[in-house]
KEKOLDO-613076 format. One line per 10 residues: number of its first residue (from 1); for each residue x, z negated, y of C-alpha. Coordinates in steps of 0.001 Angstrom, whole numbers, plus 500000, padded with zeros to 6 digits. Layout:
BEGIN
NUM = X:Z:Y ~ ...
***
This chain:
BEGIN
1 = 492891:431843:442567 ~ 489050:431354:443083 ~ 489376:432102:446901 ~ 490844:435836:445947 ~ 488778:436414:442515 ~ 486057:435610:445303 ~ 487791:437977:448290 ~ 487698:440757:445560 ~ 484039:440624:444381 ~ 483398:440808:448313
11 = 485395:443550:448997 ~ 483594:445648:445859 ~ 480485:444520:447057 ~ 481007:446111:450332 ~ 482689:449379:449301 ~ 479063:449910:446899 ~ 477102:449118:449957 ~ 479352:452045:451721 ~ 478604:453978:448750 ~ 474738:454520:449074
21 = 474879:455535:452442 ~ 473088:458871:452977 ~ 475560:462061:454546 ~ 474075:463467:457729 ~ 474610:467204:457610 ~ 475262:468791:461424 ~ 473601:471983:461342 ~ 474358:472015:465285 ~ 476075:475828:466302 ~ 477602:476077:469712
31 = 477400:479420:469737 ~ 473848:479586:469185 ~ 470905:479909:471556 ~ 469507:481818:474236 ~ 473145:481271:476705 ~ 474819:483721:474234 ~ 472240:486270:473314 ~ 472635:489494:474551 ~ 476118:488566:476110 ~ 477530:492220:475899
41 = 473948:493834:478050 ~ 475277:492532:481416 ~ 479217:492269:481799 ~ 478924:490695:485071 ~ 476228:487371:483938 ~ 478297:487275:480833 ~ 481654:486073:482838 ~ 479144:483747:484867 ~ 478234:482210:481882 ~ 481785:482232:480056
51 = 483281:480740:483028 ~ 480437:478261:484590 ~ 483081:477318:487248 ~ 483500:480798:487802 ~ 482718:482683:490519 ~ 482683:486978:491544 ~ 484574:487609:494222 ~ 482733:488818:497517 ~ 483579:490214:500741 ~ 482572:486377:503562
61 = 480766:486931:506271 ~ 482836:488657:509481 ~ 485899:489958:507271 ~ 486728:485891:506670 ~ 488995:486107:503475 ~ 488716:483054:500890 ~ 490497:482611:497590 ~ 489992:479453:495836 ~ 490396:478774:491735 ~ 488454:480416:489494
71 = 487512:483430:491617 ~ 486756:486263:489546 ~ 488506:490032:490373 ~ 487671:493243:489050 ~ 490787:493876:487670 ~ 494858:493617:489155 ~ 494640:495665:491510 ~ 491467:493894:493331 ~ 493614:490754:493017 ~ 496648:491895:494501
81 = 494682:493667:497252 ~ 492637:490163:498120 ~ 496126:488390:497772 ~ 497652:490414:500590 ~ 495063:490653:502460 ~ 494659:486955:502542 ~ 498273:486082:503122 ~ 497931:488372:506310 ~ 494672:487277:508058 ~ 496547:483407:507136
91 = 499798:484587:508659 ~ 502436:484176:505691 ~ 503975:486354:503450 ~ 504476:485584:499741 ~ 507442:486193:497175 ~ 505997:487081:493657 ~ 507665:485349:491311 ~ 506000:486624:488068 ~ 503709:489896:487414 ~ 503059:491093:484124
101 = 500181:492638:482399 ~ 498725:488892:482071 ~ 499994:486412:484778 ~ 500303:487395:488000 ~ 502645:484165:490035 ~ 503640:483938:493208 ~ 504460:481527:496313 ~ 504971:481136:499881 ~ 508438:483156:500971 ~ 509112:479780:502996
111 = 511364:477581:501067 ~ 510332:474499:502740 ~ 506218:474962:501921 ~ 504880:474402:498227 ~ 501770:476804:498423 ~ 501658:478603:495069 ~ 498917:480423:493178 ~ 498019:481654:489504 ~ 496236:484039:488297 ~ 495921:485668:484947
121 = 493914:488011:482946 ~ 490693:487174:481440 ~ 489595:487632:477338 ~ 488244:490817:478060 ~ 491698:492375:478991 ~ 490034:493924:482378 ~ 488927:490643:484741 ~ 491400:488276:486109 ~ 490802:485195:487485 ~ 492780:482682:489961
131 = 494003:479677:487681 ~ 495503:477410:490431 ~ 496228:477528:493940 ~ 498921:474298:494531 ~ 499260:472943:498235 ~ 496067:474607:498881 ~ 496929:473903:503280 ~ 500712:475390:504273 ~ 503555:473043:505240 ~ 505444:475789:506636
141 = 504611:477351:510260 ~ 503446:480911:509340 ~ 505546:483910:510349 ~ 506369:484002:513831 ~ 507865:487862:513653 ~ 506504:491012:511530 ~ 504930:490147:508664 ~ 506948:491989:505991 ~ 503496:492569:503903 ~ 501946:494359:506941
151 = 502665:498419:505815 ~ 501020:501977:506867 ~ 499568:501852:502984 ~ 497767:498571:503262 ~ 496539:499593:506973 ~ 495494:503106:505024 ~ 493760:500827:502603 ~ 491546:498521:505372 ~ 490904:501259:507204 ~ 490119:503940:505567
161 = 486584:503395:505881 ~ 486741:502961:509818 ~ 488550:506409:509760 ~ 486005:508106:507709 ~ 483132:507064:509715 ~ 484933:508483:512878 ~ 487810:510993:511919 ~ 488738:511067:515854 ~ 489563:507691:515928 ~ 492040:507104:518308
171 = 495542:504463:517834 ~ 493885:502112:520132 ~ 490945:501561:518204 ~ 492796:501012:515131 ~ 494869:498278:515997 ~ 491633:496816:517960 ~ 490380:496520:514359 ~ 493452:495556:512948 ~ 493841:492653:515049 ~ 490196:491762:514876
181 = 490378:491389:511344 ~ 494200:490113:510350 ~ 495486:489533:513466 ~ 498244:492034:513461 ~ 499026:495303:515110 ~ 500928:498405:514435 ~ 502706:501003:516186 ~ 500729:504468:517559 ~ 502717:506787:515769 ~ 502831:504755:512645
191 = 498875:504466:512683 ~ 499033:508348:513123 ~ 500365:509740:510599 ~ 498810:506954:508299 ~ 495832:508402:509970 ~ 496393:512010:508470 ~ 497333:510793:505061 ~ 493726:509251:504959 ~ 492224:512190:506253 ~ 493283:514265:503406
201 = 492328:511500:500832 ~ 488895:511299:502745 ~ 488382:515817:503316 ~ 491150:516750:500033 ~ 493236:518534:502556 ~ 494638:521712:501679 ~ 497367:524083:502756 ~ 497095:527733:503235 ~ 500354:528948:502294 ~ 501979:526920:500044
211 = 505381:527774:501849 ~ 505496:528793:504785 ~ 509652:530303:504636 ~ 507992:532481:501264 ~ 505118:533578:503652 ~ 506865:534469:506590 ~ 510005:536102:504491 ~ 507285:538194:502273 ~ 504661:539098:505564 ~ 507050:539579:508345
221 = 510768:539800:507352 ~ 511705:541181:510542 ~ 510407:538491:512645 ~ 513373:535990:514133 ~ 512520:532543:513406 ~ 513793:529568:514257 ~ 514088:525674:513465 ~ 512246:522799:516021 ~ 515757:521178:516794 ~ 513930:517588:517432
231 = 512414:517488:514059 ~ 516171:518569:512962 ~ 517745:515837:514790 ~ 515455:513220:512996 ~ 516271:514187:509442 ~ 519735:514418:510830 ~ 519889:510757:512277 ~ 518401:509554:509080 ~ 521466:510834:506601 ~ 523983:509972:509449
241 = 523125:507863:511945 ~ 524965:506024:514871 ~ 524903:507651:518630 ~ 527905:509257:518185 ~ 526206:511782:515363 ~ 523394:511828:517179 ~ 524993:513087:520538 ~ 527323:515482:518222 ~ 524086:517035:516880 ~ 522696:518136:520621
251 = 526362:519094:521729 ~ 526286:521556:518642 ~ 522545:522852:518765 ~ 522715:523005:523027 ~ 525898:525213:522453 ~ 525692:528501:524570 ~ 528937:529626:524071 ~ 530849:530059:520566 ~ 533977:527983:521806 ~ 531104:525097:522821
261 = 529864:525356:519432 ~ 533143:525340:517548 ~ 534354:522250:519082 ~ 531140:520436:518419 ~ 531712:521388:515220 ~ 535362:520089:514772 ~ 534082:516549:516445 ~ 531392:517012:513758 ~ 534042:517291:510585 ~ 536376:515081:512139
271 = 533426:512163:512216 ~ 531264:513374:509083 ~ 532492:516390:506932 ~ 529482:515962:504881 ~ 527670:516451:508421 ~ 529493:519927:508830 ~ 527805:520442:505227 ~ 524540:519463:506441 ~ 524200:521403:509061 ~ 526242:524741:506674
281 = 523060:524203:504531 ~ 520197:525283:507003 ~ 521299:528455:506888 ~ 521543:531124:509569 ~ 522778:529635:513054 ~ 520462:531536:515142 ~ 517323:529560:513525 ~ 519045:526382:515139 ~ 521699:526844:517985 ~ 521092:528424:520723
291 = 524160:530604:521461 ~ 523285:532521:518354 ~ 520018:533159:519610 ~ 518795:537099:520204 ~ 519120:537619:523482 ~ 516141:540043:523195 ~ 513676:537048:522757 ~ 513512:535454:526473 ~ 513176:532320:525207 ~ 516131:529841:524043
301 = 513907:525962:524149 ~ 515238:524755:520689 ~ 513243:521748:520467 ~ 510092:522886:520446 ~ 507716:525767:518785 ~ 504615:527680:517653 ~ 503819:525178:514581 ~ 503336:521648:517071 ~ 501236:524074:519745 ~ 499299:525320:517104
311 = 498683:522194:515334 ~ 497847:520346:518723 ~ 494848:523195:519024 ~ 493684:522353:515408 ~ 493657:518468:515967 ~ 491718:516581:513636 ~ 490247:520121:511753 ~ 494134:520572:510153 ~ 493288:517641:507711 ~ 489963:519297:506843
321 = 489075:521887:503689 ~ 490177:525893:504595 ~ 486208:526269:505076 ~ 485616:523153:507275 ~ 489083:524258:509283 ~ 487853:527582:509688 ~ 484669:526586:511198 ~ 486562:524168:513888 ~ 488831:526858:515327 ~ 486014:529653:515534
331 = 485223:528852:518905 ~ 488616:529880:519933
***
């Protein structure tokens, strides 16, 4: 009984000794000092400092493209565009798994290889960042055909600034640079006409007459007119397409005689009777075959006309502003 009357007196003892021990106050704030003053003045040292592993994204030296964690990106867009451009240059393609309005997930399209990124959107509802790249270095091969990511609006995208520093820029060149850069090339009429749409995002091209058919029915109803037959037989191959339509089409549109025509025509129905419908909908035969053309008009070439010669004399001024277009073809 001593030993515990004793343990007790002890323990008291202590606890008092506890008792008269001064309380430090911490008067420490975290969010004071000079690495938070003024945060809002300068958006871009602001993320520096939020994110000290952070880093703003920036064109490397020679086109190189790098993405590593913690890269910073002006907004989604900027991301996705340094994400496909990446996955190009590399040689992969990528299937995104996830893309909302905050995470942005995707991986390699090969099954067999583990390479996977994150990215999400920042506090500040604008800036995303890169979270996690996972299998940084492929397993898989790489693509060894087309890259499916490779499209005439990406190559409108990396190029547009080669195009607007020289509007002539020929096919060649362009997939020079392409190949340069990502290591990819394109077709020539593919980088054409991605060509033109760049040159009226670059000049704001413009049309003259906002429909031609209104224009020509209003200024000169009395003038024959007829359809470019190879432009015809494109749109025509597209909603029915197979040789046998295709060699239908020319039978029907090469027709000199009526009886030609009408048994192109029966093949036509016989194969397609939506064709027959098609072809019903453009309107006056003599604009498209040629034994309905007027035999007054010593011409009968159907697959050809006035619009691709005069459009071949424009050249690069048709993409141009009415005043810049009318200076180019003054000479002439």
């Amino acid at each position: 009984m001593e030993d515990e009357s004793d343990d007790v007196d002890d323990n008291n003892t202590e606890q008092a000794d506890y008792d008269f021990i001064p309380v430090v106050h911490d008067n420490f704030d975290p969010y004071a000092g000079p690495i938070w003053e003024d945060e809002c003045d300068d958006i871009e040292n602001y993320m520096a400092k939020l994110y000290k592993n952070g880093e703003i994204y920036k064109d490397q030296e020679f086109g190189k493209i790098e993405i590593r964690p913690w890269q910073i990106y002006t907004d989604k867009q900027h991301l996705r565009d340094v994400v496909r451009d990446y996955c190009i240059q590399s040689g992969f393609s990528i299937v995104v798994e996830k893309a909302n309005n905050q995470i942005y997930t995707a991986r390699c399209s090969d099954e067999t290889c583990f390479w996977r990124l994150h990215a999400s959107r920042l506090p500040d509802g604008v800036t995303w960042a890169i979270k996690s790249i996972q299998n940084a270095e492929h397993t898989c091969l790489g693509l060894q055909t087309k890259n499916p990511m490779v499209s005439a609006k990406w190559a409108q995208r990396v190029l547009l600034e080669d195009i607007r520093a020289h509007n002539d820029i020929p096919a060649k060149a362009l997939n020079k640079s392409l190949w340069g850069r990502y290591g990819v090339q394109m077709t020539k009429s593919t980088l054409y006409r991605m060509k033109s749409k760049a040159l009226v995002e670059i000049h704001g091209g413009m049309m003259c007459l906002t429909s031609i058919e209104k224009a020509c029915k209003d200024l000169w109803p009395e003038v024959d007119r007829r359809y470019c037959c190879k432009h015809l037989s494109v749109n025509f191959k597209q909603a029915f397409p197979g040789p046998k339509m295709w060699q239908l089409f020319w039978l029907a549109a090469s027709a000199t005689s009526p009886f030609v025509f009408q048994k192109a025509m029966k093949q036509i129905d016989k194969a397609k009777p939506s064709a027959r419908v098609w072809l019903a909908n453009l309107g006056e035969q003599s604009r498209w075959t040629k034994h309905k053309f007027d035999p007054l008009i010593k011409c009968d070439v159907n697959n050809t006309n006035f619009v691709e010669s005069f459009n071949a004399t424009l050249g690069i001024d048709r993409a141009r502003p009415v005043t810049t277009l009318l200076e180019g073809i003054n000479p002439f």
